[in-house]
N, C-alpha and C positions, 0 to 999 in steps of 0.2 A: 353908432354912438355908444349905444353899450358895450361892445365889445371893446372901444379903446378905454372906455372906463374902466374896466375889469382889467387889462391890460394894464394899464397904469396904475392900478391899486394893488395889483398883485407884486409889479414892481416894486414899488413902493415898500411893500412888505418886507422882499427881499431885502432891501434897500435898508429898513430900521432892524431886521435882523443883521446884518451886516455892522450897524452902524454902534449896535447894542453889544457887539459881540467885540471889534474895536476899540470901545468904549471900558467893556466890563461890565457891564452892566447885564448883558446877556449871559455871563459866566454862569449865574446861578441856573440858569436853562438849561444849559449846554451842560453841565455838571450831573444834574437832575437825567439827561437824558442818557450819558454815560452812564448813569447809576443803574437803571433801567434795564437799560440791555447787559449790564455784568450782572444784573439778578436773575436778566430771563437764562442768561448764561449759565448760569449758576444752576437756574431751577433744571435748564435741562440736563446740566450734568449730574444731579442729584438725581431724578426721573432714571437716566439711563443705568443711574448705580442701582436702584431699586431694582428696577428690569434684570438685570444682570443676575443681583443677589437673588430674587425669583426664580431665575433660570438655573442657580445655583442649587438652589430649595430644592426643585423640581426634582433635578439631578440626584441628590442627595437622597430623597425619601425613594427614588428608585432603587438604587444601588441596595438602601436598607430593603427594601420589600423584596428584589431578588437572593440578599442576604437570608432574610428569613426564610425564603422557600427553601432555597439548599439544606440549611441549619434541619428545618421539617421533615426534605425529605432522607437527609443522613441519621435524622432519631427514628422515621422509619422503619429504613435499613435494618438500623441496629435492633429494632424492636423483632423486625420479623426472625432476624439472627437468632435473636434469644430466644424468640420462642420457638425455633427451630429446636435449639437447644433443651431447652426444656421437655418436650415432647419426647425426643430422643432419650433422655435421661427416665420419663415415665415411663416408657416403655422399655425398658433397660429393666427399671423397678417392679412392672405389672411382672415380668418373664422370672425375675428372681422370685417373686413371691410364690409364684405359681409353681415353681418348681420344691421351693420350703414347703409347699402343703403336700406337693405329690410326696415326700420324701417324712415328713410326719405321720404321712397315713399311711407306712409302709415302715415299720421298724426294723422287721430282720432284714428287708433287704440294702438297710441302711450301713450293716456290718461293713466294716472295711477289710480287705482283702487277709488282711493280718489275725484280724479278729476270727475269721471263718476257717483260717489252716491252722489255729491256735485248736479251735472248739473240734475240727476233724481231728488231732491228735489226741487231742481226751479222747475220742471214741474211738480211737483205736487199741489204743494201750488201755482201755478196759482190761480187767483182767475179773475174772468171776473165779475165785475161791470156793474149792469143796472140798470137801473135807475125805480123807484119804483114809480109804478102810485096806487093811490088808487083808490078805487073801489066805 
């Protein structure tokens, strides 16, 4: 007996949903429930744009953070370059200095080739004058 009750009511249901919908009268249901599902529609297609744009994000700040390490280690590079450079050049400088002092603490031997066959012909062409007695 219950079962044909539920049966029959459930019919029935059907039955005034059909009847409402026929009528018009169910329109506003039936409208309401298309609304519904073009929002969930909607929400998920909005949801999977977010997802997306995320996975975009994601992408992005990668691409930058392996951007920065090359940038880091190319001012490396160039850092130890210079100071290669650098070094080279001090040591270039420490070898000139050192030789300006050998060369200040040593004067004569500082004469230029010119200077020293200049100063040998003065000593040679000396001439010593004396005086000439006759005999």
């Amino acid at each position: 007996m219950g079962n044909q009750y539920f049966e029959s009511e459930f019919s029935l249901h059907k039955l005034i949903i059909f009847l409402f919908g026929y009528l018009g009268v169910g329109e506003n249901i039936m409208s309401e429930t298309i609304g519904l599902s073009e929002l969930q529609i909607k929400r998920r297609e909005l949801e999977n744009e977010l997802a997306s744009l995320s996975q975009k994000e994601k992408s992005l700040e990668n691409d930058l953070r392996t951007l920065e390490e090359k940038i880091i280690g190319q001012l490396k590079e160039e850092i130890k370059a210079k100071k290669s450079v650098l070094s080279n050049l001090e040591s270039r400088k420490s070898d000139l200095e050192k030789k300006l002092s050998e060369l200040q603490e040593k004067p004569e031997d500082s004469q230029t080739a010119e200077e020293q066959e200049h100063n040998t012909e003065e000593k040679d062409t000396e001439l010593t004058v004396v005086g000439y007695q006759p005999e």
